[in-house]
N, CA, C and O atoms as a GROMACS GRO file, in nm:
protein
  240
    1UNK      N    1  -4.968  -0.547   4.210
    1UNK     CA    2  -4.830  -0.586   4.196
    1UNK      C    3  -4.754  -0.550   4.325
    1UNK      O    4  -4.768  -0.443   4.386
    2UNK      N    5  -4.666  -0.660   4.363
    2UNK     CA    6  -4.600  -0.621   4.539
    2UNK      C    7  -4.523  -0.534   4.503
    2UNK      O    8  -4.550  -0.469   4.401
    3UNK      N    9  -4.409  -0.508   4.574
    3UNK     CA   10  -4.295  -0.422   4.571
    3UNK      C   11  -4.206  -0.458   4.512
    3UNK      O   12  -4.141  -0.382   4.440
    4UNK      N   13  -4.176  -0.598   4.530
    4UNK     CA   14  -4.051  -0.655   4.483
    4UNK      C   15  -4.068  -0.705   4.342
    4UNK      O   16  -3.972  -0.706   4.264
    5UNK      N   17  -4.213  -0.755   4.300
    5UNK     CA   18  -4.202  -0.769   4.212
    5UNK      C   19  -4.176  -0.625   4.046
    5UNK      O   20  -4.114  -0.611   3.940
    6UNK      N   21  -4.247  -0.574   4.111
    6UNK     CA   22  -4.202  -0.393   4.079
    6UNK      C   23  -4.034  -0.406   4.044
    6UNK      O   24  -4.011  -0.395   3.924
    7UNK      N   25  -3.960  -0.419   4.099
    7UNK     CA   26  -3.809  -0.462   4.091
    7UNK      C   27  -3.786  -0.544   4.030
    7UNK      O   28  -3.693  -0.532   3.951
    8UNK      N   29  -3.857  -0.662   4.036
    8UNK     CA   30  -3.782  -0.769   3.875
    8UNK      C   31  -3.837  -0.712   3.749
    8UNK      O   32  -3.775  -0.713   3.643
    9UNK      N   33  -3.943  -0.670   3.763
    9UNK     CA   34  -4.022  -0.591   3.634
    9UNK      C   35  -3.952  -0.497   3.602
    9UNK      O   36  -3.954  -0.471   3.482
   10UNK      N   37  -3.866  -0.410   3.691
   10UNK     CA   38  -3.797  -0.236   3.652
   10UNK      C   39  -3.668  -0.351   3.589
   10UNK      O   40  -3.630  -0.346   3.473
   11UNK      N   41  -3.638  -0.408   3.645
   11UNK     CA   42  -3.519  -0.496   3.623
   11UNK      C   43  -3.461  -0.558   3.491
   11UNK      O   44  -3.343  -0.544   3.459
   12UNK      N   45  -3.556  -0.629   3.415
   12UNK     CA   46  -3.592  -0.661   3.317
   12UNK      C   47  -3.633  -0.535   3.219
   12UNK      O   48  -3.607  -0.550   3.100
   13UNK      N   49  -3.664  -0.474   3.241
   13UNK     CA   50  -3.724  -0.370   3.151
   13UNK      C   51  -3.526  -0.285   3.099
   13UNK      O   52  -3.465  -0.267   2.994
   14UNK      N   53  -3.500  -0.260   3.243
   14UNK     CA   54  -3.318  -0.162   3.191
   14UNK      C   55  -3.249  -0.289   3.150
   14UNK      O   56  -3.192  -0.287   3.040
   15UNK      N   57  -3.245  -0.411   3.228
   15UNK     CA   58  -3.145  -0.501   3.100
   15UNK      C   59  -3.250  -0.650   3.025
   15UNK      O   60  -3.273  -0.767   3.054
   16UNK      N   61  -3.287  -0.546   2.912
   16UNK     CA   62  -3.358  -0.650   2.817
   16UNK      C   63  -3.323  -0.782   2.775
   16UNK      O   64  -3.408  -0.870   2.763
   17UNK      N   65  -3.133  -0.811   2.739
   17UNK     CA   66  -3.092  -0.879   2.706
   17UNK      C   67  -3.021  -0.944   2.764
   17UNK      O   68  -2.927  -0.989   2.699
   18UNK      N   69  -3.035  -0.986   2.938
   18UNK     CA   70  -2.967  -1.074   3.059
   18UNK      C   71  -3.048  -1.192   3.071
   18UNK      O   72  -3.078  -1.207   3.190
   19UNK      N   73  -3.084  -1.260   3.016
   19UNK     CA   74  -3.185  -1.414   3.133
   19UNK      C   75  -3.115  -1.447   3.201
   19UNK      O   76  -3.195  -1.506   3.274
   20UNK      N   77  -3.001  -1.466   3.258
   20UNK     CA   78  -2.906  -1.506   3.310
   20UNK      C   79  -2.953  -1.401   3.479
   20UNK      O   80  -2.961  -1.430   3.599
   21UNK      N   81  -2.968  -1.317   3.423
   21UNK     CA   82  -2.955  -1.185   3.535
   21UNK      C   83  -3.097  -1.182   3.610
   21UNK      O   84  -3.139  -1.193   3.726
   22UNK      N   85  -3.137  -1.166   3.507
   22UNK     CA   86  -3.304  -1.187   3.543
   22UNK      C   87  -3.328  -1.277   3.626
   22UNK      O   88  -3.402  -1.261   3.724
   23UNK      N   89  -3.250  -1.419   3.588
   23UNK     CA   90  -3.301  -1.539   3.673
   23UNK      C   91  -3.264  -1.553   3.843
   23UNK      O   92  -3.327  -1.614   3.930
   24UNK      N   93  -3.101  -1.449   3.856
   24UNK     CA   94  -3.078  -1.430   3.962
   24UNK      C   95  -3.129  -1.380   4.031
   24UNK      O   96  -3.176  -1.414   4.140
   25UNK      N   97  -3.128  -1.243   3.951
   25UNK     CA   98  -3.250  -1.124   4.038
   25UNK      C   99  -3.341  -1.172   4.116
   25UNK      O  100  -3.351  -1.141   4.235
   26UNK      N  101  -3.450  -1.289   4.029
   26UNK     CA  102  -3.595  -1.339   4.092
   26UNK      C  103  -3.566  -1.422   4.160
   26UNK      O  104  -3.633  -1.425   4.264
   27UNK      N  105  -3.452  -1.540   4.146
   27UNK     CA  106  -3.432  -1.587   4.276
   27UNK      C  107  -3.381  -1.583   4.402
   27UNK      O  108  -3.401  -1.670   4.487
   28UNK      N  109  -3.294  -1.454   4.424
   28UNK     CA  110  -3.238  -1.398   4.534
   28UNK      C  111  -3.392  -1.317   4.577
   28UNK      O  112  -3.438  -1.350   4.686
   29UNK      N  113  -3.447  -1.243   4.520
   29UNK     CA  114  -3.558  -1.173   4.566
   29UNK      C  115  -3.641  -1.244   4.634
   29UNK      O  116  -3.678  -1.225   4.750
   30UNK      N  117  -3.669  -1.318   4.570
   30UNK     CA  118  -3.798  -1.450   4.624
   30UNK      C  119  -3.767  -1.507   4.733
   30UNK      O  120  -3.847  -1.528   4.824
   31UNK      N  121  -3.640  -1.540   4.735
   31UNK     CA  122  -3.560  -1.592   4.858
   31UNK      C  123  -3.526  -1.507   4.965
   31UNK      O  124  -3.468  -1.566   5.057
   32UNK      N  125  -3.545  -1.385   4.981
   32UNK     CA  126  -3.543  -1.303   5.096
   32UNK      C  127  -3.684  -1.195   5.085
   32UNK      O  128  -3.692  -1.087   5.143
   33UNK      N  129  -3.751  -1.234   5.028
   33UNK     CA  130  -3.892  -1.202   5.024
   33UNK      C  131  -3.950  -1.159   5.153
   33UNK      O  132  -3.978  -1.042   5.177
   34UNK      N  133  -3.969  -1.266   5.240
   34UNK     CA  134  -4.001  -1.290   5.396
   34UNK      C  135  -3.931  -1.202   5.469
   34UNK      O  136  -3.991  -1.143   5.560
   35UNK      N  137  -3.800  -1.177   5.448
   35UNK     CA  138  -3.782  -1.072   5.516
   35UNK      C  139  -3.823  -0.943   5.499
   35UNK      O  140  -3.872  -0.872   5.587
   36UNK      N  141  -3.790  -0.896   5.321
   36UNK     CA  142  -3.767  -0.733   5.329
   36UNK      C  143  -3.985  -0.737   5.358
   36UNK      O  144  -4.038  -0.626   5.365
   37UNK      N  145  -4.054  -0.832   5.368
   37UNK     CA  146  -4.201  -0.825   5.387
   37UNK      C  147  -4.192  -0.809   5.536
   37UNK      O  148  -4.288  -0.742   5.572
   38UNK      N  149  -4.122  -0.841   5.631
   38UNK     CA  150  -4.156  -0.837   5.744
   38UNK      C  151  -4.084  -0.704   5.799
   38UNK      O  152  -4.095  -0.681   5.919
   39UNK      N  153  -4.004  -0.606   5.709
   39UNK     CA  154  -3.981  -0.488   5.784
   39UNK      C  155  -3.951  -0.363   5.664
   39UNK      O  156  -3.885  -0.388   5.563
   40UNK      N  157  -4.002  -0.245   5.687
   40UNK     CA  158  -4.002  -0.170   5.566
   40UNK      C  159  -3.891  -0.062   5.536
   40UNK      O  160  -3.879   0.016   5.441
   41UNK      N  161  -3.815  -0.083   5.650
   41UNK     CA  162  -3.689  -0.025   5.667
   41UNK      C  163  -3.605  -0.045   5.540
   41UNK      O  164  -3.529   0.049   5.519
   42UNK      N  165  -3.598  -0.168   5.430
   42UNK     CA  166  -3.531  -0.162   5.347
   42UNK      C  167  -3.606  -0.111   5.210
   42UNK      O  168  -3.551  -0.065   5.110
   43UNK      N  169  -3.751  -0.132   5.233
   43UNK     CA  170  -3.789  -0.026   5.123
   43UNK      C  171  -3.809   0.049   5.123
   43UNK      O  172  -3.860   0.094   5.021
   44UNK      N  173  -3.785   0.152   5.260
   44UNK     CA  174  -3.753   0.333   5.312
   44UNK      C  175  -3.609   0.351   5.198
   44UNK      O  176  -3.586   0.434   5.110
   45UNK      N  177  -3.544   0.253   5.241
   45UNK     CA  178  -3.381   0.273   5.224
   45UNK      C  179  -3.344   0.248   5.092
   45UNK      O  180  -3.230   0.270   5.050
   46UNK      N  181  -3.434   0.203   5.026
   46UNK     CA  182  -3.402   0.159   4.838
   46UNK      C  183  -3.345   0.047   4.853
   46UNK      O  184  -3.336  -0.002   4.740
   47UNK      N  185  -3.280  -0.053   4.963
   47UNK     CA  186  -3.160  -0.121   4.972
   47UNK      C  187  -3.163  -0.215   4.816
   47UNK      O  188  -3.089  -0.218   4.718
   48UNK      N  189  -3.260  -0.269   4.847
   48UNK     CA  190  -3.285  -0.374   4.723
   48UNK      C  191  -3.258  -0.331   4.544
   48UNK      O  192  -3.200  -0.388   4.451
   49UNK      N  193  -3.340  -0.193   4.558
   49UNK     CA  194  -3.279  -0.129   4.396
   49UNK      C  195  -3.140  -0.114   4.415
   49UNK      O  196  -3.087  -0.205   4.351
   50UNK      N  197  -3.071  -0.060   4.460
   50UNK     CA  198  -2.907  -0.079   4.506
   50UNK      C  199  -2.880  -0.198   4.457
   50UNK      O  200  -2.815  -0.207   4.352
   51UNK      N  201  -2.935  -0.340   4.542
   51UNK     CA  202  -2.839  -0.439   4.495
   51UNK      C  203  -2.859  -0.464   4.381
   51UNK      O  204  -2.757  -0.475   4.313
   52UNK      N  205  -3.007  -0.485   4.302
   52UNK     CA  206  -3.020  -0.564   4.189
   52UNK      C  207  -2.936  -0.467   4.095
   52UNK      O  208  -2.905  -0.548   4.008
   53UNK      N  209  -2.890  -0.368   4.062
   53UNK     CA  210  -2.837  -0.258   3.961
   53UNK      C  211  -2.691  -0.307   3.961
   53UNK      O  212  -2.610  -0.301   4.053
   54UNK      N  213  -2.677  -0.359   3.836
   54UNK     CA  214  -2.569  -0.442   3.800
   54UNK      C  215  -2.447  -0.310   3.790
   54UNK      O  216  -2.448  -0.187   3.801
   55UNK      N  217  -2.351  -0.414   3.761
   55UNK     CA  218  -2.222  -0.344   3.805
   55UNK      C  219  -2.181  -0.248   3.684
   55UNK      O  220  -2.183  -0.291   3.569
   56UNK      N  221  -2.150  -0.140   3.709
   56UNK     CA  222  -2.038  -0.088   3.517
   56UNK      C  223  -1.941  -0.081   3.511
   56UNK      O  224  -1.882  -0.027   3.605
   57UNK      N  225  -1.865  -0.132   3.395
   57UNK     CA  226  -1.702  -0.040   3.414
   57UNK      C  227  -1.704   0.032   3.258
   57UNK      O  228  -1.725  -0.004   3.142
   58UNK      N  229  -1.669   0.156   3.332
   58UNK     CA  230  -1.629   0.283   3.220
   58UNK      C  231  -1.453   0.211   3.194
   58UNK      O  232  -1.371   0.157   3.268
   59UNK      N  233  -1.460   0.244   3.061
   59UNK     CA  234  -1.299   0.237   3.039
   59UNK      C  235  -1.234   0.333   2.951
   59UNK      O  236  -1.276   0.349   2.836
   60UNK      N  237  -1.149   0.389   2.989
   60UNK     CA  238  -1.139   0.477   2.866
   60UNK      C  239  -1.007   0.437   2.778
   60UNK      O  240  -0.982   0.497   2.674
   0.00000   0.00000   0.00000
């Protein structure tokens, strides 16, 4: 299993109930694939778990 795919898999697993999210996730990933493969600087850096980790709002 690559790296990235590791990330749509962790992805899917914390939000069970997004297809919507999911579908983005794998196609933004896939689509810059070529890059984060051609330098490892962003999977030193986590950059990618960063982005895919959807947004929260606490409200009180």
């Amino acid at each position: 299993m690559t790296y990235l795919q590791e990330i749509i898999d962790e992805t899917k697993l914390k939000n069970p109930n997004e297809p919507e999210y999911h579908q983005a996730v794998e196609e933004i990933i896939t689509s810059i694939e070529p890059v984060i493969a051609s330098n490892d600087k962003y999977k030193n850096a986590k950059i990618i778990e960063r982005i895919v980790e959807p947004e929260r709002q606490i409200i009180f």
